[in-house]
C-alpha positions in Angstrom: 46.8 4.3 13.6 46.2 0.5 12.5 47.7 -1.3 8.9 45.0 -3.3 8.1 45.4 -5.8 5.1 43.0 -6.7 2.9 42.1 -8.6 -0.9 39.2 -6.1 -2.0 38.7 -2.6 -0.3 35.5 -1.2 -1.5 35.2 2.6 -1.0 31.8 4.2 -1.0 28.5 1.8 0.2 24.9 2.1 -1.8 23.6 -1.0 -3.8 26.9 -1.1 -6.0 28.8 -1.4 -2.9 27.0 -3.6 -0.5 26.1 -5.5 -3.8 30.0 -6.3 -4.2 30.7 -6.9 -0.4 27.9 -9.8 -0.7 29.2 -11.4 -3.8 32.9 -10.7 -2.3 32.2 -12.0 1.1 30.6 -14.8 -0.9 34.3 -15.6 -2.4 36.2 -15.9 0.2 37.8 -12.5 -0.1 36.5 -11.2 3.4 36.3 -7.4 1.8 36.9 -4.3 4.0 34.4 -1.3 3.1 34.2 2.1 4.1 31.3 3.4 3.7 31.6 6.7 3.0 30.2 10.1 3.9 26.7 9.0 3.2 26.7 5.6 4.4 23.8 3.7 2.1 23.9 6.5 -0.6 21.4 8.4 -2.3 18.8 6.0 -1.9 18.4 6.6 1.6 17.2 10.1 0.7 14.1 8.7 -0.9 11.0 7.2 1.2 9.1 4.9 -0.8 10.5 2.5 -3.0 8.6 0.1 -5.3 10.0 -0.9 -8.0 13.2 -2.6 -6.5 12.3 -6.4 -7.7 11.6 -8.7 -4.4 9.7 -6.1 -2.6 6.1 -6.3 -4.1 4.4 -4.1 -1.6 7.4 -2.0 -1.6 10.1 -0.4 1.0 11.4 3.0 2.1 15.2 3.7 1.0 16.7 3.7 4.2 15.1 0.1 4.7 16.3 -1.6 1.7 19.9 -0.1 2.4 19.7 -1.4 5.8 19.0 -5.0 4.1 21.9 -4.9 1.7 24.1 -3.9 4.9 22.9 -6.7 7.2 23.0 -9.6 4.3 26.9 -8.3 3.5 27.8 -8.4 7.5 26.1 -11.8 7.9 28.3 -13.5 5.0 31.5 -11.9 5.8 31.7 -8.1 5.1 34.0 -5.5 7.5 32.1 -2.5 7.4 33.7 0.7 8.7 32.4 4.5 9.1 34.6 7.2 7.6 36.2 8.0 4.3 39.3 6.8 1.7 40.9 10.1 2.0 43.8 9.4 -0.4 44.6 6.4 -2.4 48.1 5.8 -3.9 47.4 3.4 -7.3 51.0 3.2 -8.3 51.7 0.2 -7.0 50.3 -3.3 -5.8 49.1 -3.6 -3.1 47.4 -0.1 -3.1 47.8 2.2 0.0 44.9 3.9 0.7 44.7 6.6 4.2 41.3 6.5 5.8 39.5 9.1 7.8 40.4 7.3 11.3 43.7 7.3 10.9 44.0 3.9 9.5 46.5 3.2 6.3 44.8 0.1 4.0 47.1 -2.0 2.1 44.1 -3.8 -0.8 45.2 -6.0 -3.8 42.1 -4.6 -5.3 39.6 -2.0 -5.2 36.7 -1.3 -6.1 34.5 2.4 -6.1 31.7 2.5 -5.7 31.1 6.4 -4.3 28.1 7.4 -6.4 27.5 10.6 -7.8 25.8 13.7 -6.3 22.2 15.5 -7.5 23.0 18.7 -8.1 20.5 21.5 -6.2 19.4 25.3 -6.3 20.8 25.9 -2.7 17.5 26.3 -1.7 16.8 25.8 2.3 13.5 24.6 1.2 14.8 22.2 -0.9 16.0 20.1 2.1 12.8 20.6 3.9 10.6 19.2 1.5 13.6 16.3 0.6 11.2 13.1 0.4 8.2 14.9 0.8 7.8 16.4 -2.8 10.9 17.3 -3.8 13.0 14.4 -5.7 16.2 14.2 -7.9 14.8 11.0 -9.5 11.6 11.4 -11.7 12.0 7.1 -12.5 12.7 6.7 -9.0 9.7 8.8 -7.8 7.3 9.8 -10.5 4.6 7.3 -10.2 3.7 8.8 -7.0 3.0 11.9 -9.0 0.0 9.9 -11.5 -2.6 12.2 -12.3 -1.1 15.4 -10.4 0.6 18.7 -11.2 4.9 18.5 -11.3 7.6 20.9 -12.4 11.1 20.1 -13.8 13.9 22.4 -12.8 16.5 22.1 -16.0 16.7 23.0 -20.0 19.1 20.4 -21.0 18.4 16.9 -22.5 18.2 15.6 -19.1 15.9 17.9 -18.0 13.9 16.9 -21.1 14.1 13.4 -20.6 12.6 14.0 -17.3 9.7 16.5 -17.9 8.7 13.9 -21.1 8.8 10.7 -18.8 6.5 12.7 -16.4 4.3 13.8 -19.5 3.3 10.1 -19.3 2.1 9.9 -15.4 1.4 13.2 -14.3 -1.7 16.1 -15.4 0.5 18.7 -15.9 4.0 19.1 -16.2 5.7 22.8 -16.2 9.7 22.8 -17.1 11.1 25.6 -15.4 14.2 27.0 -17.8 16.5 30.1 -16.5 17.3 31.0 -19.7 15.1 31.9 -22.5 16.2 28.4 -24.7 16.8 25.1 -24.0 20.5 23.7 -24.4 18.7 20.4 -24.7 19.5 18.9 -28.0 16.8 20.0 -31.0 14.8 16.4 -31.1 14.8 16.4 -27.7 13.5 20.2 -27.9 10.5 19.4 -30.2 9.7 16.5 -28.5 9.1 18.5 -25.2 7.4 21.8 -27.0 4.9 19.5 -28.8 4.3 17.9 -26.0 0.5 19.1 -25.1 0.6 18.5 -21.1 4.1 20.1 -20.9 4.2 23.7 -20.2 7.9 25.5 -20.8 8.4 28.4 -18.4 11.0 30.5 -19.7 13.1 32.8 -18.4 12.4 31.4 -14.9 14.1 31.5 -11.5 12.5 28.8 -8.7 13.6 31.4 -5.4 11.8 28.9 -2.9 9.0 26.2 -2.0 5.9 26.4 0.5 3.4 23.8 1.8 2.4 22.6 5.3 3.3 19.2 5.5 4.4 18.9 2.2 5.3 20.7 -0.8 2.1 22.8 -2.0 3.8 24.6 -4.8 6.6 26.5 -5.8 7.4 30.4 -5.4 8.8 31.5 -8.9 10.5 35.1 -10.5 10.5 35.7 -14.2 12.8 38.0 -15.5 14.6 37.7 -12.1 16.8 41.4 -12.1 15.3 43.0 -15.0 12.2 45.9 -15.4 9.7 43.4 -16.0 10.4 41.2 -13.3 7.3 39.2 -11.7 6.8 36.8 -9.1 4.6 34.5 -8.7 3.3 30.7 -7.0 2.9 27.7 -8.9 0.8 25.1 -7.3 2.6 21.7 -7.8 2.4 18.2 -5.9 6.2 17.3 -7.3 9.3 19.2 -7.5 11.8 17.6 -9.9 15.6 18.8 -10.2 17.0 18.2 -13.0 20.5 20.0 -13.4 23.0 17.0 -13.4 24.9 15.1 -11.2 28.1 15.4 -10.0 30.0 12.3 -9.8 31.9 11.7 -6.3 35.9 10.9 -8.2 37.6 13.7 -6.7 39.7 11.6 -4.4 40.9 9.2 -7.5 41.7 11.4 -10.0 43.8 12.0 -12.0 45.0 8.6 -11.7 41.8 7.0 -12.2 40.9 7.8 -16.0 37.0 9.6 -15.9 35.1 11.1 -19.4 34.3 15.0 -19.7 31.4 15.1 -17.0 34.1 13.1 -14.4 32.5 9.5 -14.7 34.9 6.7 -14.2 35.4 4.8 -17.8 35.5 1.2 -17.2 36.6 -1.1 -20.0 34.3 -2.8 -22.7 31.5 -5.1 -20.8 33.4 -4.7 -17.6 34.0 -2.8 -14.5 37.7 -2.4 -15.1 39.2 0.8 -14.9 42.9 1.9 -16.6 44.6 1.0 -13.3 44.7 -2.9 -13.5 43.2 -4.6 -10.3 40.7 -1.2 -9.3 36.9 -1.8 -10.7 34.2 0.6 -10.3 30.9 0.2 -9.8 27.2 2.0 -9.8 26.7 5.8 -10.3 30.1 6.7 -10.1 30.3 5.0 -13.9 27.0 5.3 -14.7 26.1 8.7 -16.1 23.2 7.0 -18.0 20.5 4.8 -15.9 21.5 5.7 -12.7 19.2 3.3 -10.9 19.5 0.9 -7.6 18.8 -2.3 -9.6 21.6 -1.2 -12.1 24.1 0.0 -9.4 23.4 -3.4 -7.9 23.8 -5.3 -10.9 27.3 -3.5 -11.6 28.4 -4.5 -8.0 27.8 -7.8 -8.7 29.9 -7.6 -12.3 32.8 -5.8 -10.1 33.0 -8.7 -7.5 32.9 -11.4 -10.5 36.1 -9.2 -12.0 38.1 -8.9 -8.7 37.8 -12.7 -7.9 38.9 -12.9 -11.4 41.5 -10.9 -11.4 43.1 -12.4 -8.1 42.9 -15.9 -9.2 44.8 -15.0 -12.8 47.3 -12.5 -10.7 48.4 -15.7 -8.7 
């Protein structure tokens, strides 16, 4: 077991945290990260990537993460495999215990540990992950122009989703469990006036086919009851949209997070309740949710922990 020492220990990698280990590194403040147990984040889940500014014939997720990785190493970043099992925020410096054994005394801190896409469970699912199914519709659904999509969901996000589709796709089919929508009633007539959107009611998704990539969708209305029927639905894009599930587990309840778990950060900045830990990207983002945002918030949380280090001393 090693004591390591450190001014800025970011937990969890993705654009928010790379982002702050470049601008940290930057400052002098040599930051430790660990990178968590998907080092890169969600993005390296998707394959094509275009609209991440300074890539005009675009990327593949995995590729831009590697870049953010490489550019934080080259001006100063320690990068480390593994987890922040357990942080103790009652005092400066904080002690945080690692997965390899290690104890990390940081003046600061930032998270940056992103927030999880909820899923059906489905095997399939995972199969077809990149290849026509997506947790993203502004991440993926220009791929998707002109072509048949369904929406798994029947709250406002869901809606949100299946009416930015409306926009790119022929035909979009929102497949609802229940016989309403718990979406909020604007966002409810928005979606059932919607000519290209079809709502399937009462609708269980119980897997996916396709040969080398998603073909359609194998579907059960009135799943359990006497009028139960199956049946395929042909679609090129599978889209879920039953929340997220931000990753805080290990910080609260010190860390102060909203109803869904999100970590609030204070007015225009990345602070949280503790003084000297920030948090940046997904993890306090319940609302864009996008690599150019996460980004941008990692920069905002390096800004505040040089900051705060040069008023603490």
């Amino acid at each position: 077991m090693d004591e390591i020492k450190t001014k800025c220990l970011i937990i969890g990698s993705g654009p928010a945290g790379f982002t702050a280990a470049i601008y940290a590194s930057r400052a002098n403040l040599s930051p430790l990260m660990y990178e968590g147990h998907q080092p890169g984040g969600q993005l390296t889940t998707t394959t094509e990537v275009e609209n991440f500014p300074g890539y005009p014939d675009g990327t593949t997720g995995p590729e831009l993460m590697e870049d953010f990785r490489n550019q934080a190493v080259k001006f100063g970043a320690e990068i480390k495999d593994g987890l922040v099992t357990e942080v103790d925020f009652s005092k400066r410096p904080f002690v945080a215990k690692t997965s390899d054994g290690n104890i990390v005394y940081a003046d600061t801190i930032i998270i940056s540990t992103g927030a999880t896409a909820r899923y059906l469970g489905l095997d399939d699912e995972k199969k077809y992950m990149g290849l026509g199914v997506s947790a993203c519709a502004t991440c993926d659904g220009f791929f998707y122009r002109g072509k048949r999509v369904a929406v798994v969901g029947g709250g406002d996000t869901a809606c949100e989703e299946a009416l930015y589709l409306s926009n790119i796709a022929a035909d979009v089919f929102l497949i609802v469990r229940k016989d309403y929508l718990r979406a909020s009633k604007v966002m409810q007539r928005r979606v059932l006036d919607k000519a290209n959107i079809n709502v399937l009611f009462n609708t269980n998704t119980v897997g996916l086919y396709g040969d080398d990539a998603l073909e359609g969708a194998h579907l059960v209305e009135g799943l359990g009851t006497d009028n139960e029927q199956r049946f395929d639905l042909p679609v090129d894009g599978f889209f879920l949209a039953i929340g997220h599930t931000p990753n805080t587990a290990v910080f609260t309840p010190a860390i102060e997070v909203d109803e869904a778990g999100y970590i609030k950060t204070q007015g225009d900045t990345t602070a949280t309740n503790i003084p000297g830990v920030f948090a940046a990207g997904d993890v306090a983002d319940p609302r864009y949710r996008q690599a150019i945002t996460a980004a941008g918030m990692g920069c905002k949380a390096a800004l505040d922990v040089e900051r705060f280090l040069a008023e603490s001393e």
